[in-house]
C-alpha positions in Angstrom: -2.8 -36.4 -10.5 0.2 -37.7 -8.8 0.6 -37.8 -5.1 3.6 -36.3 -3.9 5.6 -33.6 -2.6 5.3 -30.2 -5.2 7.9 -27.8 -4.6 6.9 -24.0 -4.6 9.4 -22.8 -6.5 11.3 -19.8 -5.8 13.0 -17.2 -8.0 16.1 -16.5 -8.0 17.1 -12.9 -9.2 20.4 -11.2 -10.0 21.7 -8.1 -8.0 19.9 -6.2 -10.1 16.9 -8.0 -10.2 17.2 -9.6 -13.5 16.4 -13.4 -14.0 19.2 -15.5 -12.7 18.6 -18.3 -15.1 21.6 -20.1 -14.5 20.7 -19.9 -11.0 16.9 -21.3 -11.4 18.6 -24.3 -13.4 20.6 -25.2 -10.0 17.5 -24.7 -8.4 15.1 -27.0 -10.4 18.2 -29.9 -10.9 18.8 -29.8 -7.1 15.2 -30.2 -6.7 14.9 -33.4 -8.7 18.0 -34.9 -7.0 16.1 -34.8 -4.0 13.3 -36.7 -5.5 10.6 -34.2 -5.3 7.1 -35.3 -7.6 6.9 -32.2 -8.7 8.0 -28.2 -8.9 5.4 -25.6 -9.0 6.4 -22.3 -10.1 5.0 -18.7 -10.1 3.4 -19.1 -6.9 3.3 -16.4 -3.8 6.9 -17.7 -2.7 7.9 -17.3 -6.3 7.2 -13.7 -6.3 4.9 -13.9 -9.6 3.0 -10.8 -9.2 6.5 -8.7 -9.6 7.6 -10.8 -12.8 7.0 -9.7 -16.5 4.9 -11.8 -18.8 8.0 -12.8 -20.5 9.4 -13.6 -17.5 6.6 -15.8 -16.4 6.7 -18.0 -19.4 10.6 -18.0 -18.7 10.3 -19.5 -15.3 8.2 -22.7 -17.1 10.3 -23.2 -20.1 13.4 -23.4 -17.6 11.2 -25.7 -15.2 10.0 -27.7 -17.9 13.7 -27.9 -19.8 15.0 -29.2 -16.6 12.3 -31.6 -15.2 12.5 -33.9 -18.5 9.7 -35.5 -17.0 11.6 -36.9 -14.1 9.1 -34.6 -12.2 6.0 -33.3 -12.9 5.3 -29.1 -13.6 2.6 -27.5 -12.3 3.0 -23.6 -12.6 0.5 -21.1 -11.3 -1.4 -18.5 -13.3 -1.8 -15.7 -9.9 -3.9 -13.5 -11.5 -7.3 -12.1 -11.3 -8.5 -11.7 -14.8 -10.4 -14.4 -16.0 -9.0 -13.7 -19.9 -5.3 -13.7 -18.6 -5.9 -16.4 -16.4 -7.0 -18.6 -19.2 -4.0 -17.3 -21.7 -1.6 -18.3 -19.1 -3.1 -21.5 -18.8 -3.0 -22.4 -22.5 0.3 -21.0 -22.4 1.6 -23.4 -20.1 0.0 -26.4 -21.4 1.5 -25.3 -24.9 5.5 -25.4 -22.8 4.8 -28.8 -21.3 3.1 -27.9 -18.1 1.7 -31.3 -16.7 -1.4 -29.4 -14.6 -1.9 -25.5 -13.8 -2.5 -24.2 -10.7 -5.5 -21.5 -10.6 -5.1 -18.5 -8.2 -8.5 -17.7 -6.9 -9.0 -14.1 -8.2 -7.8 -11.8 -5.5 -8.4 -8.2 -5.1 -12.1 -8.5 -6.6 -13.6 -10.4 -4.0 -16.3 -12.5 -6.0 -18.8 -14.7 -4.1 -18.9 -18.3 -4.2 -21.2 -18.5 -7.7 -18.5 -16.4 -9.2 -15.8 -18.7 -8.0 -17.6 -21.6 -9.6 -18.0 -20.0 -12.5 -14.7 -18.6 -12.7 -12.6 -22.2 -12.1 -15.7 -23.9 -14.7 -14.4 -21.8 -17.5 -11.2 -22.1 -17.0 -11.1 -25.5 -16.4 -12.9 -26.2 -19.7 -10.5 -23.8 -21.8 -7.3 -25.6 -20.1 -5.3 -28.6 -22.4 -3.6 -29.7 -19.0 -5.9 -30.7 -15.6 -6.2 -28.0 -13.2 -5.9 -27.4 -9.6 -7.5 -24.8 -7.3 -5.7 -23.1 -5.0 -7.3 -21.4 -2.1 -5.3 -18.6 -0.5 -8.3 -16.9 1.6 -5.5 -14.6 3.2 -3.7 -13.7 0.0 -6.7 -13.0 -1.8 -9.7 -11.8 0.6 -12.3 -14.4 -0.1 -12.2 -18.4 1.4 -13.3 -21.7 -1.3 -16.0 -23.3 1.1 -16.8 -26.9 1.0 -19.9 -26.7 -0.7 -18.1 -24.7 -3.8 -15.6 -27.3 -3.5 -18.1 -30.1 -4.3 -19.5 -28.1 -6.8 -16.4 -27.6 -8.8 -15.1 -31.4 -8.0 -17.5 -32.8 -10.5 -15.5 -31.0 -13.3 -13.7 -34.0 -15.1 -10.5 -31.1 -16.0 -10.0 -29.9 -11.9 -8.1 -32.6 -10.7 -7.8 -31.7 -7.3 -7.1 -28.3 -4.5 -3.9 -26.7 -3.0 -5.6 -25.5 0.0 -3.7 -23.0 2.2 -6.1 -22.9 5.0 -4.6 -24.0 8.1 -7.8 -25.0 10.0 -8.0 -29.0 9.6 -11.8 -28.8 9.8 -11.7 -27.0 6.8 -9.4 -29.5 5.3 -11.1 -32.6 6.8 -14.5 -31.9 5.4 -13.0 -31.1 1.3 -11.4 -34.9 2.0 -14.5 -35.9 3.2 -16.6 -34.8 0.1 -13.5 -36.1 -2.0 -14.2 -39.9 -1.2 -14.7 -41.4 -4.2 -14.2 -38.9 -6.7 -11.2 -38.2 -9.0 -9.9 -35.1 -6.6 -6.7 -34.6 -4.9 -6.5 -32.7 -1.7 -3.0 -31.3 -0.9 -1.9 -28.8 1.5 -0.4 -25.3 0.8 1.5 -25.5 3.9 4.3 -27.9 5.4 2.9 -27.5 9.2 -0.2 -29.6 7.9 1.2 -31.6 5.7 1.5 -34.8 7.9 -1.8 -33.9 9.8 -3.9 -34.2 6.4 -1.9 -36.8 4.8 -2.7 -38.9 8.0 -6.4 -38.3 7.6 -6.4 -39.0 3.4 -4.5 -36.2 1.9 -2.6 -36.6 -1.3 0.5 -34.4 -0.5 1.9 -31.2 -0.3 3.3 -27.8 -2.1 6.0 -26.5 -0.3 8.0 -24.0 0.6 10.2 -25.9 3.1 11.0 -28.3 0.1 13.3 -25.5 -1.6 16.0 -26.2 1.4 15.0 -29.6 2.5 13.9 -32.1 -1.0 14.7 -35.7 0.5 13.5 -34.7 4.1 10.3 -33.7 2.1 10.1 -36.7 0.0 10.6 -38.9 3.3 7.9 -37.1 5.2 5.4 -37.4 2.5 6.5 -41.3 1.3 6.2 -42.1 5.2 2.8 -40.3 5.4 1.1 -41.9 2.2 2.5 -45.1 3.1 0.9 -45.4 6.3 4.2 -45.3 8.4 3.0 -42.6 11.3 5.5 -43.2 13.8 7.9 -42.3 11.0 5.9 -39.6 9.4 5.6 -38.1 12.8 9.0 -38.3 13.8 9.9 -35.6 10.6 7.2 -33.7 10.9 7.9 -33.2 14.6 11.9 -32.5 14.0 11.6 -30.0 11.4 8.4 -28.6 12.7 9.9 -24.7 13.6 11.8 -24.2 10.7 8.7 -25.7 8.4 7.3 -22.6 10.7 10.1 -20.7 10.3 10.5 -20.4 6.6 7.4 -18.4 6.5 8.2 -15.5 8.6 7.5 -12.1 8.2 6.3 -12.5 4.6 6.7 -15.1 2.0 9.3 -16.1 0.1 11.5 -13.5 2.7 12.5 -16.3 5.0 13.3 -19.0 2.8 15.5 -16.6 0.5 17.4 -15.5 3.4 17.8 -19.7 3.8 19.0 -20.2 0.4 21.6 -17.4 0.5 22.7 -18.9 4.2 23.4 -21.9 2.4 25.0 -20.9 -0.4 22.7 -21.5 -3.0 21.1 -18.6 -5.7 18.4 -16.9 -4.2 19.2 -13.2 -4.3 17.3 -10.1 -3.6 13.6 -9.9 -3.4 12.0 -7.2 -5.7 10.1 -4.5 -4.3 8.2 -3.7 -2.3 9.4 -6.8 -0.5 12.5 -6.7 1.1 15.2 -8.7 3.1 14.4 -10.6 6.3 15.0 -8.8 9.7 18.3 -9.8 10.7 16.6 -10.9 14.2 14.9 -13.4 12.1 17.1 -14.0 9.9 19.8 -15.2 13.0 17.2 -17.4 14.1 16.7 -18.9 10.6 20.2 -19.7 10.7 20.2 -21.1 14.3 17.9 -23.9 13.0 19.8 -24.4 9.8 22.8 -25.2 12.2 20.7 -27.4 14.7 19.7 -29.4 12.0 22.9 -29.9 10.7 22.5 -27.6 7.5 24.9 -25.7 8.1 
C-alpha cells in the first residue's frame, strides 16, 4: 500500500441535507491539487452512519470519478454487520476502490477471537486489500497487539488506521510489523509526525480537508527522514491539528470549511453546529496561520 497522507473525507450536504455533489467534486479536485496520496471517504468525519446506502456508494463513485487515479481511494465500510460489511466491500472494489477500510464492529463489543475472525473473513471475501481501522473510543472495544499480529499474516490486510493516541500502543504494532507486508498509519494528525519518526507509513486525516500541501509536506518531510523539518510543521499547526477535532467530529472542521468558503454545510442530526466559542477560536487560528 502506498505511503502517504489519506484524506478523511468530509461530506458536504445541501441546506436541506441532501448530497451536494457539486460540492464533493470541489472537495475531492482540491484535494488532489494539494497532492494528497489518497482520499478516504465514509469515515466518522464523513458522517457515514447518517448516509443512505445509495448515498454511500454515491460518495465513492464521485471520489473515484474524480481521483482518475492521480490518488488512491480508500473508502470505509463503518458498520457492524459482518454480511453488510462484506457487501460494501465488494461494492467498492466493483466502483474502483484501491483498498477498503474496515470499521471494527461497534456497538457489539466482540472479543479479540471475534475481531480476528471478523477482519479474516472479510479480508478473504474483499477484491481490493484491506485496512483495519481501530477506533476503541468510537466503537467500545481496543485491537491489541497480539490480535494485530494475528491478523498481519493475512496476505489481503495490508496494513492499520490506528486511532489510538498512546504511542506505546502504536510503537509495539510497528514493532511486530518489521518485516512483514503491513502498513501502520495513524488516525490522528497530533501523532502523525511522532510515529512516522519511529517507522510509520503515514496518516488519515482530518486536518488534510483545510490544509493538503501542508499535509503532503509534513508527511514527505517525515518519510524522508528530514526531522527538523517534519518537526517544524508539526509543531506550527499543532492546535489547530487539535483544534479541528473539537467537540465532536467532523463539527470543527465543517465549521473550517464554511469559514473558508468552501462547501461543507450543515451536519445531519443529531450532530449539530460547532459552539460559536469554539467556533471563534477555530477561526483565530485559521487567521494566525494566514488562512484567512
Amino acid at each position: 500500500m502506498i505511503k502517504g497522507v489519506y484524506t478523511l473525507l468530509m461530506t458536504p450536504f445541501k441546506r436541506d441535507y441532501s448530497l451536494d455533489e457539486p460540492g464533493l467534486r470541489i472537495l475531492v479536485r482540491r484535494q488532489i491539487e494539494g497532492g494528497v496520496h489518497g482520499l478516504a471517504p465514509l469515515g466518522v468525519t464523513g458522517e457515514n452512519s447518517s448516509l443512505t446506502e445509495d448515498e454511500v456508494t454515491r460518495m465513492v463513485e464521485i471520489t473515484v470519478e474524480e481521483a482518475a487515479g492521480r490518488a488512491k481511494v480508500a473508502p470505509d465500510t463503518c458498520c457492524n454487520n459482518l454480511e453488510q460489511t462484506i457487501a460494501r466491500a465488494q461494492r467498492f472494489a466493483k466502483i474502483g476502490s484501491d483498498y477498503v477500510v474496515v470499521f471494527a464492529p461497534f456497538l457489539v463489543l466482540p472479543n479479540q477471537a471475534g475481531l480476528v475472525d471478523f477482519y479474516r473473513r472479510v479480508a478473504d471475501a474483499c477484491p481490493v486489500p484491506i485496512l483495519i481501522h481501530n477506533a476503541p473510543e468510537r466503537v467500545g472495544v481496543n485491537i491489541e497487539p497480539k490480535t494485530y499480529a494475528k491478523l498481519m499474516e493475512h496476505g489481503n490486510i495490508a496494513g492499520t488506521k490506528d486511532g489510538k493516541k498512546e504511542l506505546d500502543h502504536l510503537a509495539k504494532i510497528l514493532q511486530l510489523a518489521r518485516g512483514k507486508n503491513f502498513e501502520v498509519y495513524t488516525g490522528k494528525d497530533t501523532t502523525a509526525y511522532p510515529l512516522m519518526a519511529f517507522g510509520g507509513s503515514g496518516l488519515f486525516s482530518v486536518a488534510a480537508n483545510i490544509l493538503p500541501k501542508v499535509m503532503r509536506e509534513l508527511v514527505d518531510h517525515s518519510l524522508a527522514g528530514r526531522h527538523e523539518e517534519a518537526r517544524s510543521i508539526h509543531y506550527a499547526y499543532y492546535d489547530l491539528f487539535a483544534a479541528l477535532r473539537l467537540e465532536t467530529n467532523p463539527m470543527a472542521v465543517k465549521a473550517a470549511l464554511s469559514l473558508l468558503g468552501l462547501p461543507g454545510g450543515p451536519l445531519r442530526p443529531p450532530l449539530s453546529d460547532l459552539s460559536e466559542s469554539n467556533r471563534d477560536y477555530i477561526k483565530s487560528l485559521l487567521k494566525e496561520r494566514g488562512l484567512l
